[in-house]
PDB file of N, CA, C and O in Angstrom:
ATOM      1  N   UNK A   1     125.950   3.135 134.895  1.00  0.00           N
ATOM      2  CA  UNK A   1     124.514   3.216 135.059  1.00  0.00           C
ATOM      3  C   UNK A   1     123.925   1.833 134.795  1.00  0.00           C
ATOM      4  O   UNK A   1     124.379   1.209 133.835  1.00  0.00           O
ATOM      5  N   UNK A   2     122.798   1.190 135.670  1.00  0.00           N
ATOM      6  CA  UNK A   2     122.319   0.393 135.217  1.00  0.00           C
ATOM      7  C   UNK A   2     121.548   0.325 134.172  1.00  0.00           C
ATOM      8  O   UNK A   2     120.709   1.217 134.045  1.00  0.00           O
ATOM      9  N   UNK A   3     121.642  -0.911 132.996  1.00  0.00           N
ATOM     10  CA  UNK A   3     120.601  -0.836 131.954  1.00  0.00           C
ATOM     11  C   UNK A   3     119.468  -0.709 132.281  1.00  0.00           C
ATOM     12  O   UNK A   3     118.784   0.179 131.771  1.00  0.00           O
ATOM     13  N   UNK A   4     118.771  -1.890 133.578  1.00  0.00           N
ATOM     14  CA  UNK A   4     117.565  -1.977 133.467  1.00  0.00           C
ATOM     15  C   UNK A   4     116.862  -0.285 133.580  1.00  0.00           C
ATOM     16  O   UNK A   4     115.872   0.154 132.994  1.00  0.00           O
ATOM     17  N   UNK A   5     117.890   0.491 134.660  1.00  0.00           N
ATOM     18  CA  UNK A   5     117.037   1.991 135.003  1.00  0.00           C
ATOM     19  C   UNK A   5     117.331   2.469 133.815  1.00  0.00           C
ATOM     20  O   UNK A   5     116.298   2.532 133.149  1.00  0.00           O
ATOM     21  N   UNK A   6     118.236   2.828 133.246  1.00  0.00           N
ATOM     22  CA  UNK A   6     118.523   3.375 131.611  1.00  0.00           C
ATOM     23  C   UNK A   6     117.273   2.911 130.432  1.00  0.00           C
ATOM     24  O   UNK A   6     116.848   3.689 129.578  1.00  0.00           O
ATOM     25  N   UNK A   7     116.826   1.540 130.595  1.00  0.00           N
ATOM     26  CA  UNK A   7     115.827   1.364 129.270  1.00  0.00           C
ATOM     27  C   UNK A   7     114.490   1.200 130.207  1.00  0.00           C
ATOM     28  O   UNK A   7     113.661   0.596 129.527  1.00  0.00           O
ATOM     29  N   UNK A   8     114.216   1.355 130.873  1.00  0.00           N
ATOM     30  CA  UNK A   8     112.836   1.207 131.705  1.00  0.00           C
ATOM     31  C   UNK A   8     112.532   2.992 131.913  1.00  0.00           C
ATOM     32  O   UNK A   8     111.327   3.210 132.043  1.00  0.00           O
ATOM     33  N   UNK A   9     113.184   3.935 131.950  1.00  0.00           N
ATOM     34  CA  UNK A   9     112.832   5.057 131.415  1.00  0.00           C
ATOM     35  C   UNK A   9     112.172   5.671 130.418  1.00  0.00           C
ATOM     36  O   UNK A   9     112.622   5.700 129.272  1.00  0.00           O
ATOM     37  N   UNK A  10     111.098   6.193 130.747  1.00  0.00           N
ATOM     38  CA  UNK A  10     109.844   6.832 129.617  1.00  0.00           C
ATOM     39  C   UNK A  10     110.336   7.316 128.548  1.00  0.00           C
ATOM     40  O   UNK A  10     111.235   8.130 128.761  1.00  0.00           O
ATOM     41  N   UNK A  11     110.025   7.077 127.193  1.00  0.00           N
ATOM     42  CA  UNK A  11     110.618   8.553 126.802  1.00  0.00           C
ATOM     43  C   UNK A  11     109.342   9.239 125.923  1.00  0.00           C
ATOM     44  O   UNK A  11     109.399   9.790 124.824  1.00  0.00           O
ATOM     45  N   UNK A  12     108.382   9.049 126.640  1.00  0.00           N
ATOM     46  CA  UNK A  12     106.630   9.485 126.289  1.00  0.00           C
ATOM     47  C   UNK A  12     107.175  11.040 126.714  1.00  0.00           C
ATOM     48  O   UNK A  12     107.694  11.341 127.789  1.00  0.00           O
ATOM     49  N   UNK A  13     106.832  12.189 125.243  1.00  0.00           N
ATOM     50  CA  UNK A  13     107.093  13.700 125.406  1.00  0.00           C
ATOM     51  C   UNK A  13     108.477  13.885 125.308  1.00  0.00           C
ATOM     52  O   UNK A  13     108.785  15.042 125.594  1.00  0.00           O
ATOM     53  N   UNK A  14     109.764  12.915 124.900  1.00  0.00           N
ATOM     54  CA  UNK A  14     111.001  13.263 124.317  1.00  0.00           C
ATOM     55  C   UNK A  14     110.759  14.185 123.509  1.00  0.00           C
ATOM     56  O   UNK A  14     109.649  14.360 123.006  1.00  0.00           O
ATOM     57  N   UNK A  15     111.676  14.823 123.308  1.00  0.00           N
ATOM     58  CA  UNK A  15     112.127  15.808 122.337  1.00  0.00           C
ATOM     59  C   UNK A  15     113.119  15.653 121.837  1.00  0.00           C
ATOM     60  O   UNK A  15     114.173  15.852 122.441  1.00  0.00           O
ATOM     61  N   UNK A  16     113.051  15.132 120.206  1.00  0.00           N
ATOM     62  CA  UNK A  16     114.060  14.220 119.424  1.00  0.00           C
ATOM     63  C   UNK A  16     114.809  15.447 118.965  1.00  0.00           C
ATOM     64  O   UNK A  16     114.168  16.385 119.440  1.00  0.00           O
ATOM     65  N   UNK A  17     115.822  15.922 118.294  1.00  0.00           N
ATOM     66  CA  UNK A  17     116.863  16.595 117.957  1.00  0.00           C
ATOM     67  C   UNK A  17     117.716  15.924 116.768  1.00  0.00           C
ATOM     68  O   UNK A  17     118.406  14.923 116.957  1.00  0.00           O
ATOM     69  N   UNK A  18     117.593  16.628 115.420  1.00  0.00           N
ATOM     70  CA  UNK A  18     118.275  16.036 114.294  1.00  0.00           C
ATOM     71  C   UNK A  18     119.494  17.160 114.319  1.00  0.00           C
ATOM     72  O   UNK A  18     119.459  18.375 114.517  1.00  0.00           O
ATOM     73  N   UNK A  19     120.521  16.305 114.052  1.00  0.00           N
ATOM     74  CA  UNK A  19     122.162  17.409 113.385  1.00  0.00           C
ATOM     75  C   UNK A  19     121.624  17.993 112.568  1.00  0.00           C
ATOM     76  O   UNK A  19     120.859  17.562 111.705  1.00  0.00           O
ATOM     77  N   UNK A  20     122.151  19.578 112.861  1.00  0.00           N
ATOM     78  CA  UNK A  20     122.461  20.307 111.633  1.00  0.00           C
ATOM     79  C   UNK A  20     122.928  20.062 110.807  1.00  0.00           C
ATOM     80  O   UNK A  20     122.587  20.843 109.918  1.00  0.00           O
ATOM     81  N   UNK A  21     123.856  19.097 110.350  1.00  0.00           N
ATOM     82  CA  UNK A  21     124.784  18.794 109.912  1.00  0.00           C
ATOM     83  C   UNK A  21     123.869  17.653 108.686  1.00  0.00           C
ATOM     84  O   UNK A  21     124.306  17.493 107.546  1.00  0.00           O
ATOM     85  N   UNK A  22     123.056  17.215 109.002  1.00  0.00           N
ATOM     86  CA  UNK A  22     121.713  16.371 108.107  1.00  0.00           C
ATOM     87  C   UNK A  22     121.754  16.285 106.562  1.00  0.00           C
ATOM     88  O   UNK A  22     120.911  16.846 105.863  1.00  0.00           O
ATOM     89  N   UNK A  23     122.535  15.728 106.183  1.00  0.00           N
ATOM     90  CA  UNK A  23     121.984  15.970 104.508  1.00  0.00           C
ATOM     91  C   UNK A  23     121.061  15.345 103.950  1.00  0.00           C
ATOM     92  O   UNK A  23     120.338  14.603 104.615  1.00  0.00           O
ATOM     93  N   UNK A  24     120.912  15.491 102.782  1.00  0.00           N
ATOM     94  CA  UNK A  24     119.623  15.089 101.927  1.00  0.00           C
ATOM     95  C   UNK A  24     119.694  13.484 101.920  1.00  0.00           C
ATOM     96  O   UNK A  24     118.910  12.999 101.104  1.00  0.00           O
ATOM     97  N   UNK A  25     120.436  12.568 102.624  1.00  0.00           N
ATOM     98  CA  UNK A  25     120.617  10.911 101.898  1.00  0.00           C
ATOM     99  C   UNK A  25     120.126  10.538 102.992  1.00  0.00           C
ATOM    100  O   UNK A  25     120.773   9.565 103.380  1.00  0.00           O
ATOM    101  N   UNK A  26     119.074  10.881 103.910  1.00  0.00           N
ATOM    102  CA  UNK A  26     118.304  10.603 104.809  1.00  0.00           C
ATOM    103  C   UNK A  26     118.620   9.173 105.676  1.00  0.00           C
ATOM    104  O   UNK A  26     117.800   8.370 106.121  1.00  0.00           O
ATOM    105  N   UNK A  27     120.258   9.142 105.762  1.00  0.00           N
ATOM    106  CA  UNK A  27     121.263   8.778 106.737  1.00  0.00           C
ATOM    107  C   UNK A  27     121.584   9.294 108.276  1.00  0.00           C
ATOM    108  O   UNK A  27     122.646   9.339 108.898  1.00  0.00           O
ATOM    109  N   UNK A  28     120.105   9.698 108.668  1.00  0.00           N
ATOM    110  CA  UNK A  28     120.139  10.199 109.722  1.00  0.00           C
ATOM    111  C   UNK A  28     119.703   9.246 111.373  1.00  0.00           C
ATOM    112  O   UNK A  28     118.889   8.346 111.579  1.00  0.00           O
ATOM    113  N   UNK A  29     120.667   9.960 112.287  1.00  0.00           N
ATOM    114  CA  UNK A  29     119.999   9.556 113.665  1.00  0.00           C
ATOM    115  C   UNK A  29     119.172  10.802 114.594  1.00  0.00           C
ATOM    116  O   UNK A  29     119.226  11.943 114.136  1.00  0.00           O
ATOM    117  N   UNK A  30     118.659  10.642 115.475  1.00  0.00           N
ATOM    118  CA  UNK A  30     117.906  11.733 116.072  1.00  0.00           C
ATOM    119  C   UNK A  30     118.799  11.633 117.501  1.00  0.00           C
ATOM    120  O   UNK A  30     119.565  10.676 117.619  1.00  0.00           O
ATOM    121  N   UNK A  31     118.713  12.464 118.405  1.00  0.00           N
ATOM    122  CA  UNK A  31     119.109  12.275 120.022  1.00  0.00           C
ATOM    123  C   UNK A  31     117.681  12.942 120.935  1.00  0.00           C
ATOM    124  O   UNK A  31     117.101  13.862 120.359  1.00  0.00           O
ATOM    125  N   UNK A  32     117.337  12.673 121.784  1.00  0.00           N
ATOM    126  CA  UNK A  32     116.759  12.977 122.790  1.00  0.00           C
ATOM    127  C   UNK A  32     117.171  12.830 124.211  1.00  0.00           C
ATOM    128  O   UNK A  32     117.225  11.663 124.598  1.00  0.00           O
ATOM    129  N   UNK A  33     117.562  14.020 125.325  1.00  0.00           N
ATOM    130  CA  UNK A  33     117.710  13.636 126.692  1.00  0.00           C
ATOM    131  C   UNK A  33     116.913  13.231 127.309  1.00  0.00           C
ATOM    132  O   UNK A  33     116.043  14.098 127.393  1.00  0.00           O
ATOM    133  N   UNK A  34     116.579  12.149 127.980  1.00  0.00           N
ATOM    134  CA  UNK A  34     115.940  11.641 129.020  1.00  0.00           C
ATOM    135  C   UNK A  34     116.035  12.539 130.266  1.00  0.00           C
ATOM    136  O   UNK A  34     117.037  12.758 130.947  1.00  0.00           O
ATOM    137  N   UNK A  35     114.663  13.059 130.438  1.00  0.00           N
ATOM    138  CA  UNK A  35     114.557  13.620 131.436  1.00  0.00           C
ATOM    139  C   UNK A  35     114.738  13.775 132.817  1.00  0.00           C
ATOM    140  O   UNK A  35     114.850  14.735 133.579  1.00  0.00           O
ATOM    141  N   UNK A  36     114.734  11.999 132.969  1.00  0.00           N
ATOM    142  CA  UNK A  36     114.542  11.323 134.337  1.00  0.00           C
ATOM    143  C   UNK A  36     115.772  10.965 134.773  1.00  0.00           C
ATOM    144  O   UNK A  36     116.003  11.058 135.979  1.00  0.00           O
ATOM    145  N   UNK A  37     116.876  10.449 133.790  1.00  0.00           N
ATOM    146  CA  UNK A  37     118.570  10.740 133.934  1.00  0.00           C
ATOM    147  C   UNK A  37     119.046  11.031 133.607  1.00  0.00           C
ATOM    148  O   UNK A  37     118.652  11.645 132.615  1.00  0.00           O
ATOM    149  N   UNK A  38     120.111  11.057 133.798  1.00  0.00           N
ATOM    150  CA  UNK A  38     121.661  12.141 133.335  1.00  0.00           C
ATOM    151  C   UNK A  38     121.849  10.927 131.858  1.00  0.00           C
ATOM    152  O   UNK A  38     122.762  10.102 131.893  1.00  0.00           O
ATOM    153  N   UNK A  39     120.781  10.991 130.537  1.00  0.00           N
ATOM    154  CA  UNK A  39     121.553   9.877 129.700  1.00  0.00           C
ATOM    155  C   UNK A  39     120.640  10.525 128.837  1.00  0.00           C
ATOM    156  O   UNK A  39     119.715  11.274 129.151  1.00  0.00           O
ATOM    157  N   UNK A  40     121.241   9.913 126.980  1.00  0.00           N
ATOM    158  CA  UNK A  40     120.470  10.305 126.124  1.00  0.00           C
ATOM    159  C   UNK A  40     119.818   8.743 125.151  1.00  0.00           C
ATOM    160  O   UNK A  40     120.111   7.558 125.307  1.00  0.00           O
ATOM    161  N   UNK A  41     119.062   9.268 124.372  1.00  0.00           N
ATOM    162  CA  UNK A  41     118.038   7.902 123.874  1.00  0.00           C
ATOM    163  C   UNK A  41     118.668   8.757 121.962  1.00  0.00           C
ATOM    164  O   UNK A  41     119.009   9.808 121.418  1.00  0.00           O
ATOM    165  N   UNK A  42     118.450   7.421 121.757  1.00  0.00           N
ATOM    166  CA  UNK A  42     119.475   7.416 120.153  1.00  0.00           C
ATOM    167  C   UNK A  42     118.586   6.849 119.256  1.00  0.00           C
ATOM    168  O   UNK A  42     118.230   5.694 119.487  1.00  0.00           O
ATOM    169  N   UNK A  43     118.053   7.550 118.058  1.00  0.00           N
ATOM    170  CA  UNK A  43     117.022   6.374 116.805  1.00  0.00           C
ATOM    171  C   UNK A  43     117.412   6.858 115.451  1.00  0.00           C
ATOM    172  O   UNK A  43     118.007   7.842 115.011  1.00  0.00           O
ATOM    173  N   UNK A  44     116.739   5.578 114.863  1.00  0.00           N
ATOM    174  CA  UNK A  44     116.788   5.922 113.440  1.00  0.00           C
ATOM    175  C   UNK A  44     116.128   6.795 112.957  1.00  0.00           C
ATOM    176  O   UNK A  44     115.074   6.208 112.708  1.00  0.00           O
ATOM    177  N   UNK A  45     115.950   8.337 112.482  1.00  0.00           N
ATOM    178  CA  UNK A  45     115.150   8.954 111.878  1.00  0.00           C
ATOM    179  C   UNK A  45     114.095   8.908 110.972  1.00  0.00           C
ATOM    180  O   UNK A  45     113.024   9.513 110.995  1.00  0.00           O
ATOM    181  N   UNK A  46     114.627   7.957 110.017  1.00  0.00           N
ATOM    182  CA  UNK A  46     113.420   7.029 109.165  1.00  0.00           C
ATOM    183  C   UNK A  46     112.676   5.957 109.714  1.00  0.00           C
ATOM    184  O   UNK A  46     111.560   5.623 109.315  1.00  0.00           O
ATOM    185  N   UNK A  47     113.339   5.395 110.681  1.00  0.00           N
ATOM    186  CA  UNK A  47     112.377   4.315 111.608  1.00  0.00           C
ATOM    187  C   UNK A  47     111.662   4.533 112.850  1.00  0.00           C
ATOM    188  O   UNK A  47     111.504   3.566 113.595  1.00  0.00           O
ATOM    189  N   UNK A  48     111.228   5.617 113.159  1.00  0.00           N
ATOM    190  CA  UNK A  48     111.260   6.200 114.490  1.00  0.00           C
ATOM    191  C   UNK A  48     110.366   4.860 115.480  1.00  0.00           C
ATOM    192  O   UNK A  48     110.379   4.907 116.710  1.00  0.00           O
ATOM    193  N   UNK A  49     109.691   3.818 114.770  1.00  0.00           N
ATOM    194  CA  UNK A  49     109.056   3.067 115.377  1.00  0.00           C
ATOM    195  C   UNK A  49     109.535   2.102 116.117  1.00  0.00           C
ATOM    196  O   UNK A  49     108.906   1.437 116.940  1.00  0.00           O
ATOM    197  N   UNK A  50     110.632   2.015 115.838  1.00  0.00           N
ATOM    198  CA  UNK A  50     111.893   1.016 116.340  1.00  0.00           C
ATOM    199  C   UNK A  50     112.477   1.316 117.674  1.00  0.00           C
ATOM    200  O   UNK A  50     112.988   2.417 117.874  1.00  0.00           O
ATOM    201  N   UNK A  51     112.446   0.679 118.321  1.00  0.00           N
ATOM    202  CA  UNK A  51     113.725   0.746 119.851  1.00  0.00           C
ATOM    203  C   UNK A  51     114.629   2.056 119.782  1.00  0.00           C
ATOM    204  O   UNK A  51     115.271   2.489 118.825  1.00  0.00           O
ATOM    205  N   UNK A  52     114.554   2.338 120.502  1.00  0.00           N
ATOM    206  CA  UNK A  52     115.626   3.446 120.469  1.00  0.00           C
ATOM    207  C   UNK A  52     117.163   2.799 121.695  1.00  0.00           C
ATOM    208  O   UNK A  52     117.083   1.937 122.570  1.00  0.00           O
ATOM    209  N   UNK A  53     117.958   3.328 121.425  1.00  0.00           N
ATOM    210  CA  UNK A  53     119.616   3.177 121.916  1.00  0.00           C
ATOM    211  C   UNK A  53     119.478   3.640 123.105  1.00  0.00           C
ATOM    212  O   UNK A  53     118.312   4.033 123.157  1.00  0.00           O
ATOM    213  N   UNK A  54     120.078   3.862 124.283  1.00  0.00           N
ATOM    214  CA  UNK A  54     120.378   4.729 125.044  1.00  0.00           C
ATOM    215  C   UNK A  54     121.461   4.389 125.614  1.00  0.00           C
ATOM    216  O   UNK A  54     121.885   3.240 125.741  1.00  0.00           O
ATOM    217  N   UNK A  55     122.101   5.683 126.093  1.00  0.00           N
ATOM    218  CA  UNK A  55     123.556   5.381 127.132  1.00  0.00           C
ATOM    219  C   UNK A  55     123.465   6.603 127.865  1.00  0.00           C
ATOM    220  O   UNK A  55     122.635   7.494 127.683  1.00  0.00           O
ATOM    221  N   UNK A  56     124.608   6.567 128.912  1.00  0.00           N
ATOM    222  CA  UNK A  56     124.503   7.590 129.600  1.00  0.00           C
ATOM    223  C   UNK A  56     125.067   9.165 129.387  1.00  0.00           C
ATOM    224  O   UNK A  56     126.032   9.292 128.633  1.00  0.00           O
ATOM    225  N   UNK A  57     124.544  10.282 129.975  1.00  0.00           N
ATOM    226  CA  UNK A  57     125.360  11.116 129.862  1.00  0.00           C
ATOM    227  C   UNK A  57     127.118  11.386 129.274  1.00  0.00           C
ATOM    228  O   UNK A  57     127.636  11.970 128.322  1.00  0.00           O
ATOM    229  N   UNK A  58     127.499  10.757 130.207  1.00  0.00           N
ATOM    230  CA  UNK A  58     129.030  10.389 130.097  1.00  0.00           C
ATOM    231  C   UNK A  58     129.462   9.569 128.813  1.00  0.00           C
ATOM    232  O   UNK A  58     130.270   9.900 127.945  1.00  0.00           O
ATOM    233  N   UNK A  59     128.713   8.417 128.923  1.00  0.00           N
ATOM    234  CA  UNK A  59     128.963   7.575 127.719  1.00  0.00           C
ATOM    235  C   UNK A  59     128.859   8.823 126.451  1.00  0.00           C
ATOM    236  O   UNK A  59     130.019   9.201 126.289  1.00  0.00           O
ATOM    237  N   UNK A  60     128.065   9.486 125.639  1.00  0.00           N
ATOM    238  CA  UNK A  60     127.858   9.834 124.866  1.00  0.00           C
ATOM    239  C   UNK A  60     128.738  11.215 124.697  1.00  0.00           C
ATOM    240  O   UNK A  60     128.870  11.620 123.542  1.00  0.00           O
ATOM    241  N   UNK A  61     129.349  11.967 125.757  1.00  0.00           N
ATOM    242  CA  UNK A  61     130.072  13.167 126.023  1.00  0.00           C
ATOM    243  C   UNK A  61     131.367  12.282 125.618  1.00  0.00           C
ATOM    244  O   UNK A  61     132.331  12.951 125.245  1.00  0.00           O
ATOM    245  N   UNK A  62     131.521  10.957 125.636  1.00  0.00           N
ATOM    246  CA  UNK A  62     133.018  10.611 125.520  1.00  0.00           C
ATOM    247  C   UNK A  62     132.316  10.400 124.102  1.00  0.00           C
ATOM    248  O   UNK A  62     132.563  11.297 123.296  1.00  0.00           O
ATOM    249  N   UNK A  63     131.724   9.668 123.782  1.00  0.00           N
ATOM    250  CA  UNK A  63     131.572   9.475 122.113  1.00  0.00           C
ATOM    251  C   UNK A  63     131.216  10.671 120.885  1.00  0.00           C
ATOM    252  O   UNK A  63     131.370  10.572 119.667  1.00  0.00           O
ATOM    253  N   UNK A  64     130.841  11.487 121.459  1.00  0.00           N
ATOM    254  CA  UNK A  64     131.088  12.903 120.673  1.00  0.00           C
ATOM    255  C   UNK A  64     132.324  13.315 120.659  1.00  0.00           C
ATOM    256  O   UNK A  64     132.765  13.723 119.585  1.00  0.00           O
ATOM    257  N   UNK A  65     133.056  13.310 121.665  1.00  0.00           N
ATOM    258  CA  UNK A  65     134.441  13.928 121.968  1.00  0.00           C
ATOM    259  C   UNK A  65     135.184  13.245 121.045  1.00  0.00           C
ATOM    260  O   UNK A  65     135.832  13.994 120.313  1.00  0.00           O
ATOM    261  N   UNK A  66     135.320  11.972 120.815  1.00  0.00           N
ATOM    262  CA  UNK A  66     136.018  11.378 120.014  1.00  0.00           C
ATOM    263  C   UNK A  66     135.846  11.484 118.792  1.00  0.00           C
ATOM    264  O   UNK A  66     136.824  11.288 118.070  1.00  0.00           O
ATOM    265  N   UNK A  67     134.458  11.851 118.141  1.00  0.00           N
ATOM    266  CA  UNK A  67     134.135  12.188 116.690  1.00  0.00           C
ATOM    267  C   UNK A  67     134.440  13.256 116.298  1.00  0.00           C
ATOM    268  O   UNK A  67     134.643  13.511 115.111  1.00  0.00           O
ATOM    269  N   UNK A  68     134.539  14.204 117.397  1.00  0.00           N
ATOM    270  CA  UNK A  68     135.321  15.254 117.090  1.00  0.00           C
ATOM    271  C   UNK A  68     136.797  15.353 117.123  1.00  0.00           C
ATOM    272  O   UNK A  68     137.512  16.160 116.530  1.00  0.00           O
ATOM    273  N   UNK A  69     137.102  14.462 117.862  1.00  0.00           N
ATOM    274  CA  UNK A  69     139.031  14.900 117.866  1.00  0.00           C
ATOM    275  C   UNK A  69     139.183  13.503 116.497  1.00  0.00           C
ATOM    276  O   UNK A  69     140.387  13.343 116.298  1.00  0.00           O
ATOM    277  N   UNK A  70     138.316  12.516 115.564  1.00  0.00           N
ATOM    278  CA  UNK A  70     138.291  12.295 114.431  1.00  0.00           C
ATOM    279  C   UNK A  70     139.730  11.079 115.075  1.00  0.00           C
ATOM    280  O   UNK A  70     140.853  10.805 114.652  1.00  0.00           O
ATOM    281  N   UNK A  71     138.797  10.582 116.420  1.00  0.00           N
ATOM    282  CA  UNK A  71     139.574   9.670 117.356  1.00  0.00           C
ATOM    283  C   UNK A  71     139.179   7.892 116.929  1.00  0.00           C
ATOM    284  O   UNK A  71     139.891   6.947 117.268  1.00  0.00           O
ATOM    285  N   UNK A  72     138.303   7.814 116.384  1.00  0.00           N
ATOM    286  CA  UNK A  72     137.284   6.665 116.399  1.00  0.00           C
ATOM    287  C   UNK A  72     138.089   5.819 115.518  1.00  0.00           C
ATOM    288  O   UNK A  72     138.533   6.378 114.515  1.00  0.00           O
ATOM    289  N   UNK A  73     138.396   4.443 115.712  1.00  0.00           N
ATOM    290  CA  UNK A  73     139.361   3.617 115.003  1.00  0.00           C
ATOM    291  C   UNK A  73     137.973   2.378 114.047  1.00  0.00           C
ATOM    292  O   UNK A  73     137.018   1.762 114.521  1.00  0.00           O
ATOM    293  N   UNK A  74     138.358   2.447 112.994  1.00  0.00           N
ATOM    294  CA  UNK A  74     137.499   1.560 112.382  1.00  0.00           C
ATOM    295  C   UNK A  74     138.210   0.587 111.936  1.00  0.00           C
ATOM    296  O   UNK A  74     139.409   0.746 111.707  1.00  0.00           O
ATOM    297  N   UNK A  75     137.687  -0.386 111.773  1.00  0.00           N
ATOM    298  CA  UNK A  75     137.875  -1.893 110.738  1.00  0.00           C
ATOM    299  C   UNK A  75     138.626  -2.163 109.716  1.00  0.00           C
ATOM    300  O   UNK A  75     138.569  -3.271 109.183  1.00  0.00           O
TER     301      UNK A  75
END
């Protein structure tokens, strides 16, 4: 997907979405789908004033998938 169409997308009337999974150390991110493409928009929960992330559909179906199969290689 191109960036420029990926971040030049509205996200005026998103509907942000916190994990269930949320605990109290307010270490949280939010997700919202972009309406206008197949992609989702990513923020800080405590900063909501800040830029938000986005990638595409796909991108983020592979990056869940991997947090779940506990695939993700760190540092």
């Amino acid at each position: 997907m191109n960036p420029n169409t990926l971040y030049s997308a509205s996200l005026d009337g998103a509907t942000w979405y916190k994990s269930s999974y949320t605990a109290s150390n307010d270490q949280c991110v939010e997700i919202a789908e972009l309406s206008a493409l197949p992609a989702v928009a990513i923020r800080d929960s405590k900063n909501t004033d800040l830029p938000a992330s986005r990638v595409s559909a796909t991108g983020w179906a592979a990056f869940v998938g991997a947090l779940k199969a506990d695939a993700l290689v760190t540092a």
